[in-house]
SELUMTI-942765 format. One record per residue (C-alpha): residue number from 1; residue in three letters; chain; y, x, z. Coordinates in pm, 1 decimal, m for minus. Each point is the difference from the previous one (the first is absolute). Example, Ala and Ser with C-alpha at 12.3 -4.5 7.8 and 13.67 -1.06 7.14 Angstrom:
// SELUMTI-942765
pos|code|unit|v|u|w
1|ALA|A|m450.0|1230.0|780.0
2|SER|A|344.0|137.0|m66.0
***
This chain:
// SELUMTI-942765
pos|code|unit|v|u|w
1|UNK|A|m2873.6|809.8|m6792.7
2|UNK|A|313.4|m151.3|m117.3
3|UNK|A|162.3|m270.5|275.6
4|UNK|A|1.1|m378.8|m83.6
5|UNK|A|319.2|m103.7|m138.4
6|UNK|A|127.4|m365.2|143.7
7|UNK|A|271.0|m142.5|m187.3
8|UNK|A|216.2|m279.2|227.1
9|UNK|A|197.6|m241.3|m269.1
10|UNK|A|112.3|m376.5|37.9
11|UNK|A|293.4|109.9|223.4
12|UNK|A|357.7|148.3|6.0
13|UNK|A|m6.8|334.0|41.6
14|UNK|A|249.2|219.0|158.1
15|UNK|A|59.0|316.1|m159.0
16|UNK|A|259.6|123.6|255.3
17|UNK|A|327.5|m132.4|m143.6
18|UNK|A|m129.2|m335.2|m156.9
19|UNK|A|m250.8|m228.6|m36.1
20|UNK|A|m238.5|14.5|m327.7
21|UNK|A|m138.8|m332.4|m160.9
22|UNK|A|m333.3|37.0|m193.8
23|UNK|A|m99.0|332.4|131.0
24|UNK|A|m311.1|151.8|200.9
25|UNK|A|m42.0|227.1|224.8
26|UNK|A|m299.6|258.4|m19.5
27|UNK|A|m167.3|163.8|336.4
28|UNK|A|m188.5|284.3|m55.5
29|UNK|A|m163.5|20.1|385.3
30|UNK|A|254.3|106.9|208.8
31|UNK|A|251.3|110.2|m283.7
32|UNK|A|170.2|m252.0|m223.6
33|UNK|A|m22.3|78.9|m357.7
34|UNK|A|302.8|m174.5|m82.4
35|UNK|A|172.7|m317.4|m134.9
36|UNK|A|m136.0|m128.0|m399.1
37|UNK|A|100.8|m318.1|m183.6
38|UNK|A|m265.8|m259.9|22.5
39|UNK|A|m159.5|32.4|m313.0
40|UNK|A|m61.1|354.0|62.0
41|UNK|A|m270.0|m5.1|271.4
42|UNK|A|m217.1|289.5|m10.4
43|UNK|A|m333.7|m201.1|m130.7
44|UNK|A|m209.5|169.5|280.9
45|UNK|A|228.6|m118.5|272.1
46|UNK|A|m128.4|m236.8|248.4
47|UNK|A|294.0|m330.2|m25.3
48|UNK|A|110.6|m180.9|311.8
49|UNK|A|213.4|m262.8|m161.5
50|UNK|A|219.8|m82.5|312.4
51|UNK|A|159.3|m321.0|m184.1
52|UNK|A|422.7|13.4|150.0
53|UNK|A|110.4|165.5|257.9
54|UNK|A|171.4|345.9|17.2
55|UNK|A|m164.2|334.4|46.1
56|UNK|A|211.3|256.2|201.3
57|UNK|A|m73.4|349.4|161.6
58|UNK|A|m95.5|22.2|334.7
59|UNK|A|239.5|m38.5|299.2
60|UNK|A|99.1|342.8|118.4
61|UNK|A|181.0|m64.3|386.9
62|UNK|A|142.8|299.5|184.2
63|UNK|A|m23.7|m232.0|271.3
64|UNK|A|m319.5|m95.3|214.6
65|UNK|A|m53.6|21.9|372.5
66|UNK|A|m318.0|m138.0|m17.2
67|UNK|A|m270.4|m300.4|m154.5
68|UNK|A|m282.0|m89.1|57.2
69|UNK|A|59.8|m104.2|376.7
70|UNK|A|60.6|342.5|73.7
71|UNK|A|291.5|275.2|m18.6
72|UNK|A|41.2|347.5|m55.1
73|UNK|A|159.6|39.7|377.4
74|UNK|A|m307.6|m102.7|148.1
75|UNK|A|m243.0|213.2|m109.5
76|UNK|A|49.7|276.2|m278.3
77|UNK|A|m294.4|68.2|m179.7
78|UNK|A|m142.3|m8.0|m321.6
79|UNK|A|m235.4|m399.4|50.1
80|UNK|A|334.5|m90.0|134.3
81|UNK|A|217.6|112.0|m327.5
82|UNK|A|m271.5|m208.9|m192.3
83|UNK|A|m3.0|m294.3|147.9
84|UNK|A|405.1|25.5|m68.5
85|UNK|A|m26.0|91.6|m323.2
86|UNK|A|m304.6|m253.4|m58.9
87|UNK|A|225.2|m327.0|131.3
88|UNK|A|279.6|149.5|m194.5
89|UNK|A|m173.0|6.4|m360.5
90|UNK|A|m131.6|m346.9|47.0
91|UNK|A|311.3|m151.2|m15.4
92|UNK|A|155.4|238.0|m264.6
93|UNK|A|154.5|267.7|166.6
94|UNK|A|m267.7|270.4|m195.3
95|UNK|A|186.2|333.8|103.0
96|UNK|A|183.5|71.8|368.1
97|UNK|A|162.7|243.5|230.5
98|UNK|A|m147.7|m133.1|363.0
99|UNK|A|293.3|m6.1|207.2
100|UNK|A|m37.3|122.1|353.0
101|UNK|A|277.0|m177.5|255.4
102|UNK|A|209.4|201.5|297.5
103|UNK|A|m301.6|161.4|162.6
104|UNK|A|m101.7|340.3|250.4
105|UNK|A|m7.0|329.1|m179.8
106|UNK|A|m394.7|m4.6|23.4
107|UNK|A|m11.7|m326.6|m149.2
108|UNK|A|213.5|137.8|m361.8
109|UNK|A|m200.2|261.2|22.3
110|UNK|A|m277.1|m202.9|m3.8
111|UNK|A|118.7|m188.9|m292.1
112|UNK|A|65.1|324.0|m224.2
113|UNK|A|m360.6|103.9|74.7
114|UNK|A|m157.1|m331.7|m88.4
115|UNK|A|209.7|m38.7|m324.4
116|UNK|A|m115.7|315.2|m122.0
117|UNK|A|m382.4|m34.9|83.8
118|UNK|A|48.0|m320.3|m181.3
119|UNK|A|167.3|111.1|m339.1
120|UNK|A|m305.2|266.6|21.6
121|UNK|A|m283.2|m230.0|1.0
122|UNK|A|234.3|m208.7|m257.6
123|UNK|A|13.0|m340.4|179.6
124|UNK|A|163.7|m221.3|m251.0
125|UNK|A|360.3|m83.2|60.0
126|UNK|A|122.2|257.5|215.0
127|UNK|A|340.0|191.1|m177.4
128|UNK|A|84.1|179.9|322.5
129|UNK|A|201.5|m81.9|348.8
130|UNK|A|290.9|m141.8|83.4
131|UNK|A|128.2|107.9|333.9
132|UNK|A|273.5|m270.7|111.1
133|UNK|A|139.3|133.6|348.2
134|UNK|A|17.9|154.9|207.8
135|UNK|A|251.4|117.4|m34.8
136|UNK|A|231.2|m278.7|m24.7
137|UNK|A|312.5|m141.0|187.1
138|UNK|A|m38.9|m239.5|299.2
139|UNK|A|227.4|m190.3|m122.1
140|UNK|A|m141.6|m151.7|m261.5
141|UNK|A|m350.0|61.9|117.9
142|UNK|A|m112.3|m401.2|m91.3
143|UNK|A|m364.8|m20.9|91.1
144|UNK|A|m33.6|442.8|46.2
145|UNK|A|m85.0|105.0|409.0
146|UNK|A|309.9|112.2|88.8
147|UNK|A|m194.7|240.4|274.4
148|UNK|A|m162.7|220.3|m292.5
149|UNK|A|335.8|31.8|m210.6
150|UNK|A|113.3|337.7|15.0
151|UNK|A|218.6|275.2|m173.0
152|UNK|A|m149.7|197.9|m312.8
153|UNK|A|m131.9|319.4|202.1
154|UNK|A|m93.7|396.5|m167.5
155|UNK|A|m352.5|m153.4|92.0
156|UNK|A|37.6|m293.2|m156.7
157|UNK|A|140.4|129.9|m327.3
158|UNK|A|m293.7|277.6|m24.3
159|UNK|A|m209.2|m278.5|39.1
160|UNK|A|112.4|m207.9|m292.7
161|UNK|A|93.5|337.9|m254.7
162|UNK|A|m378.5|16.2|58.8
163|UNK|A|m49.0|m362.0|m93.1
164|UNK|A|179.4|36.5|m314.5
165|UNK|A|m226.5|289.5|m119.3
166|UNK|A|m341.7|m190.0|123.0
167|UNK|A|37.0|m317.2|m147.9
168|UNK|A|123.5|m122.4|m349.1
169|UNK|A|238.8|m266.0|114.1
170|UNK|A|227.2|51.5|326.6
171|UNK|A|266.0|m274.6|53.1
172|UNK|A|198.0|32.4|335.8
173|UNK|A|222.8|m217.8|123.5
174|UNK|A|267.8|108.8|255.0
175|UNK|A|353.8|m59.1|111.6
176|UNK|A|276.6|258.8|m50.4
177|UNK|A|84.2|m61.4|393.0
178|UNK|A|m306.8|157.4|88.0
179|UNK|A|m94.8|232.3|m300.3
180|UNK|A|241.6|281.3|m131.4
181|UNK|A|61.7|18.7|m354.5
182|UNK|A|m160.5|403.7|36.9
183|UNK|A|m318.4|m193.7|33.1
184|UNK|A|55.9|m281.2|m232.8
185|UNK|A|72.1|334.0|m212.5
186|UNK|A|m294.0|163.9|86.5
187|UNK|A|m229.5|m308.4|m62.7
188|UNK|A|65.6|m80.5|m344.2
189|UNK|A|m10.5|352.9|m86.2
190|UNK|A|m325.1|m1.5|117.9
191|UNK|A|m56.0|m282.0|m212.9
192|UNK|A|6.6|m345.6|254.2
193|UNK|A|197.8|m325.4|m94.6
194|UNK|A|237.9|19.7|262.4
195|UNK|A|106.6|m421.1|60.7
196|UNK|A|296.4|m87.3|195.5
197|UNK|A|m110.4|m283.0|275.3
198|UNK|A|29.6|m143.0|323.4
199|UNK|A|378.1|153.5|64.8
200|UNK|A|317.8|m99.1|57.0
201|UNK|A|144.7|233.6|m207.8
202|UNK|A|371.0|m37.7|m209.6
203|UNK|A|53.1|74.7|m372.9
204|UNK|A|85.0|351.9|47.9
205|UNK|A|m245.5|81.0|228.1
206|UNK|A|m304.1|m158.3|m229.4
207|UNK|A|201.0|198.7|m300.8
208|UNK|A|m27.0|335.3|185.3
209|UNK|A|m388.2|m49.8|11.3
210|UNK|A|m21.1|m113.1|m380.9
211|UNK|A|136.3|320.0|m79.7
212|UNK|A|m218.7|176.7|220.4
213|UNK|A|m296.2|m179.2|m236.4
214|UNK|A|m41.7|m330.4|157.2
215|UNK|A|m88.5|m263.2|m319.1
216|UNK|A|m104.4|m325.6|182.0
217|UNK|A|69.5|m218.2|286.3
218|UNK|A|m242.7|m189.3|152.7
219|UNK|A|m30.6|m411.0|m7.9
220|UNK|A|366.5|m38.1|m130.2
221|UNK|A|234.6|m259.7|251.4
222|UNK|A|m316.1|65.5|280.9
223|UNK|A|93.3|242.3|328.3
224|UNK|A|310.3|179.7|m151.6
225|UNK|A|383.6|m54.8|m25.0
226|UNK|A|89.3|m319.9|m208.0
227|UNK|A|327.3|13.2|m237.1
228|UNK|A|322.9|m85.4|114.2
229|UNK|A|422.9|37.4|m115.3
230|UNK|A|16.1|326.3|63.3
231|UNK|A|m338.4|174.7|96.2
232|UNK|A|m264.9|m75.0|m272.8
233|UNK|A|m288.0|133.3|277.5
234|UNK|A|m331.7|111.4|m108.9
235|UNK|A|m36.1|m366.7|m201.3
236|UNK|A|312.3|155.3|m237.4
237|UNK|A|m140.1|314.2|8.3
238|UNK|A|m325.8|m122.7|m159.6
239|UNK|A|179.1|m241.5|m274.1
240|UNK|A|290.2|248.9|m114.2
241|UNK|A|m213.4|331.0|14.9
242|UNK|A|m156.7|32.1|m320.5
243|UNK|A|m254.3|283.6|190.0
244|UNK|A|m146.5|m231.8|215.9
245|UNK|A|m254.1|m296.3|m82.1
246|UNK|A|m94.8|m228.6|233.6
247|UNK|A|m284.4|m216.6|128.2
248|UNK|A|10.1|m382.4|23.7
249|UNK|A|m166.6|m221.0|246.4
250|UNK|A|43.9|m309.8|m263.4
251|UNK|A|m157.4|m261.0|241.4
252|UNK|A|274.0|m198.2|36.7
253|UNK|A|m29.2|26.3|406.5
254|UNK|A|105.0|363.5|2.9
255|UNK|A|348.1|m4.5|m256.9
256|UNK|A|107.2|m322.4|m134.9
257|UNK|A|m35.8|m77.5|m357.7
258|UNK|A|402.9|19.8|m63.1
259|UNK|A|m12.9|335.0|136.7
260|UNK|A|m283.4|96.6|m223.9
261|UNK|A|197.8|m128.2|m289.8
262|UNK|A|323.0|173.0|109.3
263|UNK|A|m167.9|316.7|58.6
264|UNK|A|m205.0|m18.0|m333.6
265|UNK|A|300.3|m32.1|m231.2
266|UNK|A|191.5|286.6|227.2
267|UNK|A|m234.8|255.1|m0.6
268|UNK|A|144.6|321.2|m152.5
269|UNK|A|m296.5|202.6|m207.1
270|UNK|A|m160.2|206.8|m57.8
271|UNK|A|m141.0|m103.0|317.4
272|UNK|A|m129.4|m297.7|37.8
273|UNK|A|m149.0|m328.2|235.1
274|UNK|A|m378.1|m7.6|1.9
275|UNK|A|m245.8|m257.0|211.5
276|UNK|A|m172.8|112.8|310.7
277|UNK|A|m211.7|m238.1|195.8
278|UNK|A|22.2|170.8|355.6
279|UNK|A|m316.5|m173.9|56.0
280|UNK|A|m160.8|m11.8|337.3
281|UNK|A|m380.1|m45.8|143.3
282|UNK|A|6.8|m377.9|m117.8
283|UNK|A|14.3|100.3|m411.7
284|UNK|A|m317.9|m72.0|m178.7
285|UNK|A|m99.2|m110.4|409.2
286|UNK|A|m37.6|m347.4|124.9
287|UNK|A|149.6|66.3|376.8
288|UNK|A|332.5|m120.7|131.4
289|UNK|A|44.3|289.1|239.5
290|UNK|A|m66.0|389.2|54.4
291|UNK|A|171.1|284.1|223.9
292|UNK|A|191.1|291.3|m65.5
293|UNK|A|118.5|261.9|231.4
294|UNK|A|m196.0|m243.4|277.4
295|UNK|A|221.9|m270.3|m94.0
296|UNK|A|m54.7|m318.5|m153.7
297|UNK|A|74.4|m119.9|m319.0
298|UNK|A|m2.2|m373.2|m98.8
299|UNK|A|m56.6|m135.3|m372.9
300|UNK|A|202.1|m361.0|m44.4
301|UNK|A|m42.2|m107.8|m372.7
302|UNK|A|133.0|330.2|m203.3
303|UNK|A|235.1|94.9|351.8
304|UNK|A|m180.3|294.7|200.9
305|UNK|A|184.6|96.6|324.7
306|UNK|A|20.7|136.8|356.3
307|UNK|A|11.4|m248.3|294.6
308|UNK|A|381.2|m4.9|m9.6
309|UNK|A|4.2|m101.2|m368.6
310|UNK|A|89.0|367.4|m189.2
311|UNK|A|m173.3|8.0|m318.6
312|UNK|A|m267.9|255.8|22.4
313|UNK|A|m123.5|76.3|m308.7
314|UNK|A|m89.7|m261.3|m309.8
315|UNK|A|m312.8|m262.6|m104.7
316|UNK|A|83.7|84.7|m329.0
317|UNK|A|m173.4|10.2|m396.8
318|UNK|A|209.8|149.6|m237.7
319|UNK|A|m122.7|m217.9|m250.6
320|UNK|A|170.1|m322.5|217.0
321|UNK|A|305.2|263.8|46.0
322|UNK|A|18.5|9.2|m376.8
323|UNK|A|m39.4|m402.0|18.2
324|UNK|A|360.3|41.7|228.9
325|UNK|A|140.8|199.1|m208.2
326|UNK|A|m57.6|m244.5|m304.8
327|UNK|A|m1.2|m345.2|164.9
328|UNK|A|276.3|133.2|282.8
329|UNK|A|249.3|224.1|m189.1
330|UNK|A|m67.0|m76.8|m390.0
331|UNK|A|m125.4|401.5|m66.6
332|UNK|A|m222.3|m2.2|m324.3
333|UNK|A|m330.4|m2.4|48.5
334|UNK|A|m18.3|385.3|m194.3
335|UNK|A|272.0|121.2|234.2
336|UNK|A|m221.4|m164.2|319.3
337|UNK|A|m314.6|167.3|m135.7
338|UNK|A|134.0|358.7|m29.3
339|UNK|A|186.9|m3.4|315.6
340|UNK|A|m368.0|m33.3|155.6
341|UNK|A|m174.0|259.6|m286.1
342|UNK|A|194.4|223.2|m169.0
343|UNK|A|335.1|75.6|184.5
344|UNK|A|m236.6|79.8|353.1
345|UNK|A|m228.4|206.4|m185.6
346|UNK|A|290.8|213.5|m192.7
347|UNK|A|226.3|25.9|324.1
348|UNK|A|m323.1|254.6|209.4
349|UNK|A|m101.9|110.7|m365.1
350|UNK|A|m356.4|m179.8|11.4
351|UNK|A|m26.3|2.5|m414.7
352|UNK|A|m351.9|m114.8|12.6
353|UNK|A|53.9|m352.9|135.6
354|UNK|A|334.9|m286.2|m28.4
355|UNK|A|m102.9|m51.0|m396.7
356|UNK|A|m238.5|m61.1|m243.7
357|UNK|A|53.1|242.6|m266.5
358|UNK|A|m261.7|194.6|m181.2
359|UNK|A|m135.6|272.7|228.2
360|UNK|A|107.6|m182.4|401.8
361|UNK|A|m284.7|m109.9|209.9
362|UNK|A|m187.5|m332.0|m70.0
363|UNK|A|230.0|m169.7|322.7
364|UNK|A|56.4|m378.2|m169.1
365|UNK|A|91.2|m329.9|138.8
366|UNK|A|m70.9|m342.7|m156.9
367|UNK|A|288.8|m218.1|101.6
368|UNK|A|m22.9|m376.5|m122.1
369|UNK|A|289.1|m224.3|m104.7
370|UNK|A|104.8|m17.8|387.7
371|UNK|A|m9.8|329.5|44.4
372|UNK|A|m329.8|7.8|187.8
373|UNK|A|m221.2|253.0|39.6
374|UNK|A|m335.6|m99.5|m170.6
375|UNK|A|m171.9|333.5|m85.1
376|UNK|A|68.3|410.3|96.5
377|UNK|A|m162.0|258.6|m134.1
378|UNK|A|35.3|343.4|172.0
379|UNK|A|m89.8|327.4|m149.5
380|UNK|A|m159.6|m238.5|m298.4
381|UNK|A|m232.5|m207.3|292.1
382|UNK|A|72.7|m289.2|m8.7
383|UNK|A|36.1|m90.9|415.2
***
């Protein structure tokens, strides 16, 4: 039995460089079946006429701790990765890599096991695992426990090699103080994103580890050495390395909108700046606190933090960060759009989501002329 075709027309559509007038996008269940001029709807194709508005892929973040008024620290299991993923694709963010925080070696463990026993029962959403810590510098640990920081071990390394060949996606971020450039080696051999975060590292010290295979830092100006005269830090590194892209908190709490501007017209390619939410318990959640490592987090407005006031993580859409980056730093709206799509999605080689060309999965967004979110459809459901 041949699948319904829908066609979606009556809005912009982005085709992953620009924005097409007059056009309509066919779903073919969870496959799109392209982009065809108006007047060439398929007759048998059921017509959602969606009257303004933009149509854009789904958000693909290599950034989530957790949703749903949960995280992945708490518990790591399979309901858990759901109700992540769940909160997530309600407000746009169709594709992730959970992101476990500085936690016990039983506890990452934990985390590879319940990403994999996910991706096999194929809960929708789930790309792979992002490990961020621990093995990070104390120095710029921000909101990480400090106690459960720790050196790279033989162990440890074993431990993620193993990772790498389990699961489709490994991102890990580390800090060259407390990682050797053997492993970082050794890891993106084995296929993982190595991401330089949390560390205090110089210019030649974060160049070391790009040649070693390092290609991203993670949230650019957050925990890491900030430009100055005459050491560039891990904030140059990032900006004048055309190896490395780099994530973007673009809430306007976390990096100020000059700063966003300033790094977006610096930024050396091929590399380049995509949007991360580094969204906590209270996405897609209506609480205004939660714990992590047994210590509390507070939600002010869009603010999250610790009792003494360090950020801890983000309450963060990426369709308002794409709002910032518009309204806040004058970005087009196409440049916005793919920094949340298609440049995420290319950077750990997911070439089934980030677009909407002929062939990717059915992962859409209906934004209106605000840029809200009015309807998603994931895997061709509309949710």
């Amino acid at each position: 039995m041949n699948q319904l075709l829908t066609a979606l027309k009556g809005a912009s559509i982005f085709d992953g460089e620009q924005f097409c007038q007059d056009k309509a996008l066919l779903l073919c269940g969870a496959r799109l079946d392209g982009i065809v001029a108006a007047q060439d709807i398929p007759v048998d194709a059921d017509v959602i006429d969606l009257a303004g508005g933009y149509l854009v892929p789904g958000f693909v973040d290599l950034q989530v701790n957790g949703g749903g008024g949960v995280m992945l620290n708490d518990t790591q299991d399979v309901d858990t990765l759901r109700t992540i993923a769940q909160a997530h694709a309600r407000i746009g963010a169709t594709s992730i890599l959970p992101t476990l925080i500085t936690d016990t070696p039983a506890h990452v463990q934990g985390a590879i096991q319940a990403v994999e026993d996910a991706i096999a029962v194929n809960v929708p959403g789930i790309l792979g695992l992002h490990l961020e810590g621990p093995h990070l510098s104390n120095a710029r640990k921000g909101a990480h426990d400090a106690t459960l920081i720790c050196p790279m071990s033989d162990t440890d390394l074993e431990v993620l090699l193993d990772a790498a060949a389990r699961l489709p996606v490994l991102k890990v971020t580390v800090a060259p103080e407390n990682v050797s450039n053997d492993q970082i080696e050794a890891l993106c051999n084995a296929g993982a994103l190595v991401s330089l975060g949390h560390t205090n590292a110089d210019f030649e010290t974060c160049l070391a580890a790009v040649k070693a295979g390092a290609r991203c830092v993670t949230h650019l100006f957050n925990a890491q050495s900030q430009i100055s005269g005459r050491e560039p830090g891990t904030v140059g590194a990032a900006l004048a390395l055309g190896e490395l892209s780099a994530g973007l908190i673009a809430d306007g709490v976390h990096v100020h909108p000059a700063s966003m501007s300033l790094a977006l017209r610096a930024k050396r390619g091929p590399g380049q700046i995509f949007l991360v939410s580094d969204a906590m318990a209270t996405a897609g959640a209506d609480i205004e606190s939660f714990t992590l490592n047994s210590r509390t987090i507070h939600r002010n407005g869009n603010r999250l933090t610790l009792s003494d006031g360090t950020l801890a993580g983000a309450h963060l859409e990426l369709a308002t960060a794409i709002e910032n980056l518009v309204e806040m730093c004058g970005v087009p709206l196409e440049v916005a759009v793919a920094m949340a799509s298609r440049i995420p999605a290319a950077l750990i080689g997911a070439s089934r989501v980030g677009g909407l060309a002929k062939g990717r999965q059915s992962d859409v967004l209906h934004l209106n002329d605000t840029l809200q979110i009015e309807k998603v459809w994931q895997r061709g459901q509309l949710i």
